[in-house]
DSSP file (Angstrom, degrees, kcal/mol; ACC not computed):
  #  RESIDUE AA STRUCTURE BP1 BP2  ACC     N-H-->O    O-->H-N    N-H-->O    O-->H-N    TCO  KAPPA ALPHA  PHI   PSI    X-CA   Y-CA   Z-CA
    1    1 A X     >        0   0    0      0, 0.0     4,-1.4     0, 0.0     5,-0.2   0.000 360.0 360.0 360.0 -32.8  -27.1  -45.9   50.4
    2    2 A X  T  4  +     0   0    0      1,-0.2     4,-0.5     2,-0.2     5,-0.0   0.604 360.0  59.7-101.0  16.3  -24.0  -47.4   51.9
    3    3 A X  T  > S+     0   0    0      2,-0.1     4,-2.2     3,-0.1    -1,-0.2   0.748 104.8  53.0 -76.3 -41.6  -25.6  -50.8   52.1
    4    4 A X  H  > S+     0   0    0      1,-0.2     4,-3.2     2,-0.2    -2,-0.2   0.780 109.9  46.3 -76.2 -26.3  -26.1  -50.6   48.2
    5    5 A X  H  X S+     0   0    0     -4,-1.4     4,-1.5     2,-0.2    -1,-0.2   0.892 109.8  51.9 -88.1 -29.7  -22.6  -49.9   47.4
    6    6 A X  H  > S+     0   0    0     -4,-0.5     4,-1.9    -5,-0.2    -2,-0.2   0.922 111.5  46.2 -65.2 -32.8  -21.4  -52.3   49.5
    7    7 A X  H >X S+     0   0    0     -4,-2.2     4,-2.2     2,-0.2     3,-1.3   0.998 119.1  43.8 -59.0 -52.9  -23.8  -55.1   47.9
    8    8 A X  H 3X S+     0   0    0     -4,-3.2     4,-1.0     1,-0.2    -1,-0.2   0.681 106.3  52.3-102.7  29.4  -22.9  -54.1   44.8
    9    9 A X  H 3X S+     0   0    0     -4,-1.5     4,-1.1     2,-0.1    -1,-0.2   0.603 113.9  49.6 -86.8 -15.4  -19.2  -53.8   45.7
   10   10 A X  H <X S+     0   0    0     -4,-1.9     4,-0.8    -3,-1.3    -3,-0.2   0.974 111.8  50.1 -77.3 -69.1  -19.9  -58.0   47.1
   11   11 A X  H  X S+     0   0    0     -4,-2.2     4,-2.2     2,-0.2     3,-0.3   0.798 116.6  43.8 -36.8 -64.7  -21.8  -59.0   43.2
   12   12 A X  H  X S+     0   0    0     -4,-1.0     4,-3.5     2,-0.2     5,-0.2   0.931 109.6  51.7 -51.8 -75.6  -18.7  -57.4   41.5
   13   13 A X  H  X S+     0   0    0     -4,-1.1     4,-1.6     1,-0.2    -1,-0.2   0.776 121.9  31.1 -29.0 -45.0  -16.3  -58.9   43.7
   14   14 A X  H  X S+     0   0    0     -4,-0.8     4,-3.2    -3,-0.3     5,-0.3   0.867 111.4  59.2 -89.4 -31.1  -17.9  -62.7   43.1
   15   15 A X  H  X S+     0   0    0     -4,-2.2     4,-1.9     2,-0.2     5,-0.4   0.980 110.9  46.6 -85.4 -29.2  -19.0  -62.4   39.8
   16   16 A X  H  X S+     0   0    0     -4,-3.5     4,-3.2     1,-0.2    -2,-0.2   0.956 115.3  53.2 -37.2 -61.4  -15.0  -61.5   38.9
   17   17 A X  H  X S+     0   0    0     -4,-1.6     4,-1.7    -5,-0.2    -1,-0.2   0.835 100.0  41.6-138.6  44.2  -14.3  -63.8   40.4
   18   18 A X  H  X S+     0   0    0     -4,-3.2     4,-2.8     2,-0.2     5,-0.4   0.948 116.9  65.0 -65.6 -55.4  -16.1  -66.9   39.5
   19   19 A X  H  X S+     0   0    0     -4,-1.9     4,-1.7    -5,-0.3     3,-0.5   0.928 103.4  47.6   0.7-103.0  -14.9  -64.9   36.0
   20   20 A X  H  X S+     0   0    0     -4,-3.2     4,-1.9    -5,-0.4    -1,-0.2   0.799 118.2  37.6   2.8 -69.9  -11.2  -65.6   37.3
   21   21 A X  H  < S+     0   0    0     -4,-1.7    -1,-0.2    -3,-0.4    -2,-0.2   0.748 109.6  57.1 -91.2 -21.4  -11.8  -69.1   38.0
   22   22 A X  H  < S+     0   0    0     -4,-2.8     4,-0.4    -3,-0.5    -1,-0.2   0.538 114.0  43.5 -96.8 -13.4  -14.0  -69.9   35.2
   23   23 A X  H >X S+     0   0    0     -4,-1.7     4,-1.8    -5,-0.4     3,-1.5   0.863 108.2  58.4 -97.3 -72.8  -10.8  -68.5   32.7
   24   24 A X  T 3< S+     0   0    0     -4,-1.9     4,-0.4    -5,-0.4    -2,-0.2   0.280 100.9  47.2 -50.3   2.1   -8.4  -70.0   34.3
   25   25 A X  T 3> S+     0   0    0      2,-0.1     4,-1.4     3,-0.1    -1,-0.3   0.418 111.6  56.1-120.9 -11.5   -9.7  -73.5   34.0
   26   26 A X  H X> S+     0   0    0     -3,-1.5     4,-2.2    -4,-0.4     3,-1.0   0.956 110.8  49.2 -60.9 -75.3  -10.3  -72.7   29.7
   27   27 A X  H 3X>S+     0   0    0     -4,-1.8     4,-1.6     1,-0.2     5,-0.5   0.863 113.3  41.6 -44.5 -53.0   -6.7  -71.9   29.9
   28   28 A X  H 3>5S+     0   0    0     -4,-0.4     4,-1.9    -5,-0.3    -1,-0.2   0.816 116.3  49.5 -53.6 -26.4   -5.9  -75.1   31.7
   29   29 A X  H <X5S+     0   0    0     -4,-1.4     4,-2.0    -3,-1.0     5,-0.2   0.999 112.7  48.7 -44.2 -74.0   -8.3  -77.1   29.4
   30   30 A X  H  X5S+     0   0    0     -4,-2.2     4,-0.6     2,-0.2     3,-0.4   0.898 114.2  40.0 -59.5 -72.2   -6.7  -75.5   26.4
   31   31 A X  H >X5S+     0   0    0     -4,-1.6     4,-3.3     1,-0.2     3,-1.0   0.946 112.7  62.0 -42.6 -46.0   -2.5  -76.2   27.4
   32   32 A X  H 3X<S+     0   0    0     -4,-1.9     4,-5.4    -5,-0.5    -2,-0.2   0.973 108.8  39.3 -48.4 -52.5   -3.7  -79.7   28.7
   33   33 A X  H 3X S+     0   0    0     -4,-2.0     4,-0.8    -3,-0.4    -1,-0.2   0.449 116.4  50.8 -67.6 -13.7   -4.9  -80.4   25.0
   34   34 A X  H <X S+     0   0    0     -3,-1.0     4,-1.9    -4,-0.6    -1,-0.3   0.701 114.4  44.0-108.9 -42.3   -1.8  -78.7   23.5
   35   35 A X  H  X S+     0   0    0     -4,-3.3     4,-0.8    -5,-0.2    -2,-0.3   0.794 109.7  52.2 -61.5 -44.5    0.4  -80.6   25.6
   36   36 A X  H  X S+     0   0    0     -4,-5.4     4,-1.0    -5,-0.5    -3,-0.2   0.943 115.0  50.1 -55.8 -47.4   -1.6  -84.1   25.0
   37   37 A X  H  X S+     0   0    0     -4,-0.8     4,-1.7    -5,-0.2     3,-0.9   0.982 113.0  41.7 -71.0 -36.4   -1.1  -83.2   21.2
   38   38 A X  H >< S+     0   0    0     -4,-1.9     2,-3.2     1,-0.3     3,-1.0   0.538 113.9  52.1 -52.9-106.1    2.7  -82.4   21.2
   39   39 A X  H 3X S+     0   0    0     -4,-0.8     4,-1.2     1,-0.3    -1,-0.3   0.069 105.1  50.7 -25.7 -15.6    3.4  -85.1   23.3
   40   40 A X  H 3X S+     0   0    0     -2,-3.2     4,-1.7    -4,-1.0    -1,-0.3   0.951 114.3  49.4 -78.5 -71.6    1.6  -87.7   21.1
   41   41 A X  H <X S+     0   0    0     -4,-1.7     4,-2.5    -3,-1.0     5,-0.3   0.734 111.8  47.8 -17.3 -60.6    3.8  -86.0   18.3
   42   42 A X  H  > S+     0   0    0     -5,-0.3     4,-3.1     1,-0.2    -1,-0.2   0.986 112.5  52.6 -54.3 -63.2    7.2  -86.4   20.7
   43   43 A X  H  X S+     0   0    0     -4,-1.2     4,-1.6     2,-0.2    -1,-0.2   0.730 113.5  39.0 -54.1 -31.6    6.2  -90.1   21.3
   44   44 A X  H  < S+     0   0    0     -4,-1.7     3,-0.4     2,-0.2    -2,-0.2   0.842 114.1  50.2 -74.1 -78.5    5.9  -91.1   17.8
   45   45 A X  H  < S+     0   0    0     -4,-2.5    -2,-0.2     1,-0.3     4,-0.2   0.875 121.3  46.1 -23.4 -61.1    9.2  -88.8   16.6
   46   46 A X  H >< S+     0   0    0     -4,-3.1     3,-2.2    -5,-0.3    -1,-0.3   0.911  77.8 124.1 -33.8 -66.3   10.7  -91.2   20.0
   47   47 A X  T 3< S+     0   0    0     -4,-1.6    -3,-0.0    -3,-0.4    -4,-0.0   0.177  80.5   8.9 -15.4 114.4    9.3  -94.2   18.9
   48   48 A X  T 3  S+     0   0    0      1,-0.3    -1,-0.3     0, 0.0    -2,-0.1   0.079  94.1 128.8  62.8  17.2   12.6  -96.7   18.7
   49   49 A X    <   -     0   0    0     -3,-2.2     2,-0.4    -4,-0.2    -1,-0.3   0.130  59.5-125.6 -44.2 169.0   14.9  -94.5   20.3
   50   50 A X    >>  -     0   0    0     -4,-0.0     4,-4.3     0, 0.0     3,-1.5  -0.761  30.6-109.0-111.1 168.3   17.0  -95.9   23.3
   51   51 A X  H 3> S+     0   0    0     -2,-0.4     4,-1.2     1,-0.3    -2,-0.0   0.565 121.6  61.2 -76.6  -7.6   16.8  -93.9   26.5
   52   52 A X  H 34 S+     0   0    0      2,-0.2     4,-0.3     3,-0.1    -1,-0.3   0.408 114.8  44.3-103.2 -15.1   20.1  -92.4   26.5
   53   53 A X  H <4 S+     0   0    0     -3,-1.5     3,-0.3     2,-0.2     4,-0.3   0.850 110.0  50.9 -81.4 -64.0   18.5  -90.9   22.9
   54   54 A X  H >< S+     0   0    0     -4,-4.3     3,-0.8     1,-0.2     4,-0.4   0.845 112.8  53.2  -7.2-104.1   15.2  -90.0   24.3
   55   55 A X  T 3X S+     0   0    0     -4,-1.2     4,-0.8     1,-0.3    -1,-0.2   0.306 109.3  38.4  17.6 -64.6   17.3  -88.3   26.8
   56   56 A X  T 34 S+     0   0    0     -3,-0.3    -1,-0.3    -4,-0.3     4,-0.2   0.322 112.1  61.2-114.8  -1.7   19.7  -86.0   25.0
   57   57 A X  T <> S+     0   0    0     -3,-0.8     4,-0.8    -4,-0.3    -2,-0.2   0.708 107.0  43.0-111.4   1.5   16.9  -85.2   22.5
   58   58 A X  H  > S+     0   0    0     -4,-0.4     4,-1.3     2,-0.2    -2,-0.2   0.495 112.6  58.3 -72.8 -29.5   14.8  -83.7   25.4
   59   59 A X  H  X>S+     0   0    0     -4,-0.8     4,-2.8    -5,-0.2     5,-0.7   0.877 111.8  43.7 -48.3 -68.9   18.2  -82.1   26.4
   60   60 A X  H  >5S+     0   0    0     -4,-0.2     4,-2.5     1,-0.2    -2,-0.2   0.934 110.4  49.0 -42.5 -64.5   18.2  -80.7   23.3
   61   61 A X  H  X5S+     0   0    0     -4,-0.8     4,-1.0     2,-0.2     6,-0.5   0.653 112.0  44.4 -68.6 -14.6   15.1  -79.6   22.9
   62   62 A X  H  X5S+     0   0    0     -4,-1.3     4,-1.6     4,-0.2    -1,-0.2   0.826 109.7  54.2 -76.7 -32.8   14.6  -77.9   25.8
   63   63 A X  H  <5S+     0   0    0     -4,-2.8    -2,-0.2     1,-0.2    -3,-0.2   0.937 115.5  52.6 -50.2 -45.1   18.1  -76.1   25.8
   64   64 A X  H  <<S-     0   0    0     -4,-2.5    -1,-0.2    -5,-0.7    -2,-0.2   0.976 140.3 -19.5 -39.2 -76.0   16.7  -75.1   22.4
   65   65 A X  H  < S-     0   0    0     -4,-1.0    -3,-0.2    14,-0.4    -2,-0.2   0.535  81.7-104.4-125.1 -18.9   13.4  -73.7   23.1
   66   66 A X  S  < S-     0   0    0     -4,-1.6    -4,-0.2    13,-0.2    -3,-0.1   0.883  84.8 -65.5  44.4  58.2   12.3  -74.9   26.6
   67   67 A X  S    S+     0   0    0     -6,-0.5     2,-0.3    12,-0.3    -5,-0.1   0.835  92.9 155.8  58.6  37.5   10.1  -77.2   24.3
   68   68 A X        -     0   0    0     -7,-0.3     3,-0.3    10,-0.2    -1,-0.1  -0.831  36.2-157.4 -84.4 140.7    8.1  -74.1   22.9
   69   69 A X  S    S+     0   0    0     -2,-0.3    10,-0.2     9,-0.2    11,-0.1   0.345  91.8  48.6-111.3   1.8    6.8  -75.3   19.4
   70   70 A X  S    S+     0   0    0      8,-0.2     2,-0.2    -5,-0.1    -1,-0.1  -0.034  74.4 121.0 -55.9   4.2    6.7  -71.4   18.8
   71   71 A X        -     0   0    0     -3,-0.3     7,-3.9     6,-0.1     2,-0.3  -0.601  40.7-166.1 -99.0 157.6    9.8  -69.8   19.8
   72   72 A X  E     +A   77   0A   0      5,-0.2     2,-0.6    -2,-0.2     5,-0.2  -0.888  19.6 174.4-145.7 101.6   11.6  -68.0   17.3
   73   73 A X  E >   -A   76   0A   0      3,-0.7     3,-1.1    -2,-0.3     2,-0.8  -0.834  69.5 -56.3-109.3  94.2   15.5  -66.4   16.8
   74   74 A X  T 3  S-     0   0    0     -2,-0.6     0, 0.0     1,-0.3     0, 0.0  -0.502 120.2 -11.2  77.4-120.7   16.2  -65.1   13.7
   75   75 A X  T 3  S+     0   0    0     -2,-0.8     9,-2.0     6,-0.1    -1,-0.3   0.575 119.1  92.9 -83.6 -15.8   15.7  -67.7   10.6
   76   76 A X  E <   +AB  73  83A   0     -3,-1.1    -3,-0.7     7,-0.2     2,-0.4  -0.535  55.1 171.4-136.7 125.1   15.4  -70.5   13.2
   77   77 A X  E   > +AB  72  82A   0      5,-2.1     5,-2.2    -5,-0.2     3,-0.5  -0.953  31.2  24.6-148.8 157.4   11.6  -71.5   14.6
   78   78 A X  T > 5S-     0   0    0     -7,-3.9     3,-0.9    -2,-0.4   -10,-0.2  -0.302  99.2 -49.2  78.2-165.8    9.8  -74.4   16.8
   79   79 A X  T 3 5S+     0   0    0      1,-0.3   -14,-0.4   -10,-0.2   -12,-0.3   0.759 138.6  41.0 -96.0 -14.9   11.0  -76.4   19.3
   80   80 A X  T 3 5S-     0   0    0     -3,-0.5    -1,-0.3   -16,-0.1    -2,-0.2   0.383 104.1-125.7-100.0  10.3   14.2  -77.8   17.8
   81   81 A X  T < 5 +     0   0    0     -3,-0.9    -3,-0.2    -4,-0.2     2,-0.2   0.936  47.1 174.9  19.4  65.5   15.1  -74.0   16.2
   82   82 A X  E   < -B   77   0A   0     -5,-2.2    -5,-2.1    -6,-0.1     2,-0.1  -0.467  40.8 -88.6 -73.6 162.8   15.4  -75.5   12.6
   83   83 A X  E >>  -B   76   0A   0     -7,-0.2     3,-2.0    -2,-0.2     4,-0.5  -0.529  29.4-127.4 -59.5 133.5   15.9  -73.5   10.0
   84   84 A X  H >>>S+     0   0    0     -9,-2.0     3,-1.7     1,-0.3     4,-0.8   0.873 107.5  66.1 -87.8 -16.1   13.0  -72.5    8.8
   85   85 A X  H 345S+     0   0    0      1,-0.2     3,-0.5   -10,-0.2    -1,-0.3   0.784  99.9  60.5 -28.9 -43.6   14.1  -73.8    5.2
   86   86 A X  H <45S+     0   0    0     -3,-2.0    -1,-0.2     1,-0.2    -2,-0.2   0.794  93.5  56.4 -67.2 -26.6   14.0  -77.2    6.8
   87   87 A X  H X<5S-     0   0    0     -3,-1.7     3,-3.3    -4,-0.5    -2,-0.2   0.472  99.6-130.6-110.2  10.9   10.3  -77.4    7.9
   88   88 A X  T 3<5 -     0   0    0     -4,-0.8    -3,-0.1    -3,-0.5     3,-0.1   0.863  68.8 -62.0  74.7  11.5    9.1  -76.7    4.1
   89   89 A X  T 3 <S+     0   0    0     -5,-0.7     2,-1.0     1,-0.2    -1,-0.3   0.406 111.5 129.6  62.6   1.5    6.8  -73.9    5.6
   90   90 A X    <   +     0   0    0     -3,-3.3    -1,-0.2     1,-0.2    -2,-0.0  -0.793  32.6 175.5 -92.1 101.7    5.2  -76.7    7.4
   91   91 A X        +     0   0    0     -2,-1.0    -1,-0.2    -3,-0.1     5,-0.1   0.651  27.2 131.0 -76.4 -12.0    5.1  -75.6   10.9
   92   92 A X     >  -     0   0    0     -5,-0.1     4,-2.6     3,-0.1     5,-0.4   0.429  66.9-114.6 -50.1 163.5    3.1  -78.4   12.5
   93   93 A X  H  > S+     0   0    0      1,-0.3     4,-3.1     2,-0.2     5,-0.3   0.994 116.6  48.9 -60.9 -72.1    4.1  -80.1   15.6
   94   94 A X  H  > S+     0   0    0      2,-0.2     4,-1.9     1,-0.2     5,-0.3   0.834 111.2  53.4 -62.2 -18.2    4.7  -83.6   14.0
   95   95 A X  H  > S+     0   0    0      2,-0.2     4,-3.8     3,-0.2     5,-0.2   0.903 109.8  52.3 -60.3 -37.0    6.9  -81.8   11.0
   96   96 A X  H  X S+     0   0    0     -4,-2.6     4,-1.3     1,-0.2    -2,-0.2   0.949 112.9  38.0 -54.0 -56.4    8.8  -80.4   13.8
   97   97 A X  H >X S+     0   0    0     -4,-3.1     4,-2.0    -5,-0.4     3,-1.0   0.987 120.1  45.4 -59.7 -55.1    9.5  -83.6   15.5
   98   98 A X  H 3< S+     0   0    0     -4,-1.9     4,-0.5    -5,-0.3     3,-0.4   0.966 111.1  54.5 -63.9 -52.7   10.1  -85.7   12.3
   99   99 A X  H 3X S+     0   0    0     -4,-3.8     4,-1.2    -5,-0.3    -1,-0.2   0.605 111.5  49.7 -45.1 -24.3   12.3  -82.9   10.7
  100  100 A X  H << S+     0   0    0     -4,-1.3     5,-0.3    -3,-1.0    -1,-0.2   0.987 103.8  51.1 -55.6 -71.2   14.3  -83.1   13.7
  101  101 A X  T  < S+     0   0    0     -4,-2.0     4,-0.4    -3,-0.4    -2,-0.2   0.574 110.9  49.7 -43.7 -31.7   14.8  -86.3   14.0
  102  102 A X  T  > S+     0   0    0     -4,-0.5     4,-1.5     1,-0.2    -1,-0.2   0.735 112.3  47.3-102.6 -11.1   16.1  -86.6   10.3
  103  103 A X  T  < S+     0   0    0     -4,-1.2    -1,-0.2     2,-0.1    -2,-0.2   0.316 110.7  49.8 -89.2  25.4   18.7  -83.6   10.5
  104  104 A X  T  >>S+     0   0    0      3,-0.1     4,-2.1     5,-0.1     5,-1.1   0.410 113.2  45.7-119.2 -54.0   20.1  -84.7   13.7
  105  105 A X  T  45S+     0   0    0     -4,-0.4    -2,-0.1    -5,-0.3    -3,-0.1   0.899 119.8  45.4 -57.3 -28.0   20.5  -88.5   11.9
  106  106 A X  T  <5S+     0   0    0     -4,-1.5    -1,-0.1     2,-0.1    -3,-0.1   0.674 129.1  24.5 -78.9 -22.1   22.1  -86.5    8.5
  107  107 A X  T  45S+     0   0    0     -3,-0.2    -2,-0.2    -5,-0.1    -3,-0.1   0.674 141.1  15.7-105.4 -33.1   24.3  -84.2   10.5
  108  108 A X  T  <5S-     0   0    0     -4,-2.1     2,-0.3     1,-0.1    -3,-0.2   0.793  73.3-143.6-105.3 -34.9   24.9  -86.1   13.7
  109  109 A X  S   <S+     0   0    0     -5,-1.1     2,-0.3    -4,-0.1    -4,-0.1  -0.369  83.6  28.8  43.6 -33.0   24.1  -89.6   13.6
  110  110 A X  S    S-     0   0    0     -2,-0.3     4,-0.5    -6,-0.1     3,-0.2  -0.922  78.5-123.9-131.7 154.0   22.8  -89.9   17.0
  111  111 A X  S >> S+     0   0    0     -2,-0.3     4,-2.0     1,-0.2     3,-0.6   0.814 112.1  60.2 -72.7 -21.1   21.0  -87.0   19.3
  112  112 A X  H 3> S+     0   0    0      1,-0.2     4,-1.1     2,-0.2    -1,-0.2   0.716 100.5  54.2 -78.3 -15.4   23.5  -87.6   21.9
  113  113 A X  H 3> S+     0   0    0      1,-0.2     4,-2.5    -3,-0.2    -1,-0.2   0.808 110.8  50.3 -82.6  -5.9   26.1  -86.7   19.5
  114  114 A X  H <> S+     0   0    0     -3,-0.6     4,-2.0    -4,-0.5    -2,-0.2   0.539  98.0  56.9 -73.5 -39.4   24.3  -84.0   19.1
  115  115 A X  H  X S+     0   0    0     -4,-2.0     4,-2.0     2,-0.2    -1,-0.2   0.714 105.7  54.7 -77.0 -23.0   23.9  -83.0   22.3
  116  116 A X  H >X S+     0   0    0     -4,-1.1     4,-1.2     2,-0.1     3,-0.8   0.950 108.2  49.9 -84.8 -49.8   27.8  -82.9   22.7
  117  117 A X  H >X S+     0   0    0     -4,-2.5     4,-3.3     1,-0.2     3,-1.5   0.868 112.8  45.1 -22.9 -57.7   28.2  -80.6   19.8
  118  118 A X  H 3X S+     0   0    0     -4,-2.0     4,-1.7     1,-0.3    -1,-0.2   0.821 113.0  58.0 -75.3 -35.3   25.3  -78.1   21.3
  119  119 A X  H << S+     0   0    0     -4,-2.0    -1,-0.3    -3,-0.8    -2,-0.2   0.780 114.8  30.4 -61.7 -27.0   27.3  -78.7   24.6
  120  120 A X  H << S+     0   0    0     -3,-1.5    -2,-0.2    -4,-1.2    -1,-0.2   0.693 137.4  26.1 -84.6 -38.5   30.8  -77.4   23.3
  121  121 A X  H  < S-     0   0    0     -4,-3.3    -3,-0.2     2,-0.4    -2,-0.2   0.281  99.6-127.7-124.7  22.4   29.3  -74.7   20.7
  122  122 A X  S  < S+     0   0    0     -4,-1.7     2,-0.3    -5,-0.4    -4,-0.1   0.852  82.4  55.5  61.5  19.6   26.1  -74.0   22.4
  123  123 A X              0   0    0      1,-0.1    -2,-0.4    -8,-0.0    -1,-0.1  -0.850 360.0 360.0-158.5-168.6   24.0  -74.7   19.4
  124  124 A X              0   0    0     -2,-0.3    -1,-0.1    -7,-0.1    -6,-0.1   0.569 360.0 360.0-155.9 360.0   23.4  -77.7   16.6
């Protein structure tokens, strides 16, 4: 008898976890793929930027959100926390990016100027 509980205290133990491991590589699957697609999104939104622009609109957006293309404070959503009046109920990743890109050039002119506002009042 205490051979059988132990066996099937052994079965339990492996089939959890290969379980475990077998979840844990879905999730990684699944963020790789979430990450390739932002990031295509970011690289277009980027596209003729200088690097000192790049730069302080990755400043931005992580001080923002830590790049969440979900986070949410109040009226304010996605990774640049526009208003959500700006993104037109279009939440997508590339609205996000583009939408960014053209209220930071309407308000700001540049992201780095932007990035000194956000530095002085903590927002932009």
């Amino acid at each position: 008898m205490n051979s059988l509980k132990k066996s099937i205290i052994k079965y339990t133990v492996i089939a959890l976890g290969t379980f475990a491991i077998l979840f844990a590589f879905n999730l990684s699957t699944n963020n790789q793929n979430n990450v390739q697609a932002s990031t295509n999104w970011q690289t277009v939104a980027e596209k003729g930027l200088s690097k000192s622009q790049v730069a302080a609109r990755r400043w931005v957006s992580f001080h923002e959100s830590t790049n969440r293309y979900y986070a949410r404070n109040g009226s304010c959503y996605g990774k640049f926390q526009l208003s959500i009046g700006y993104l037109h109920g279009n939440y997508s990743h590339k609205n996000q990016e583009l939408t960014a890109n053209r209220y930071v050039k309407n308000r700001y002119g540049t992201w780095t100027n932007a990035k000194h506002f956000w530095q002085i009042h903590h927002w932009y």
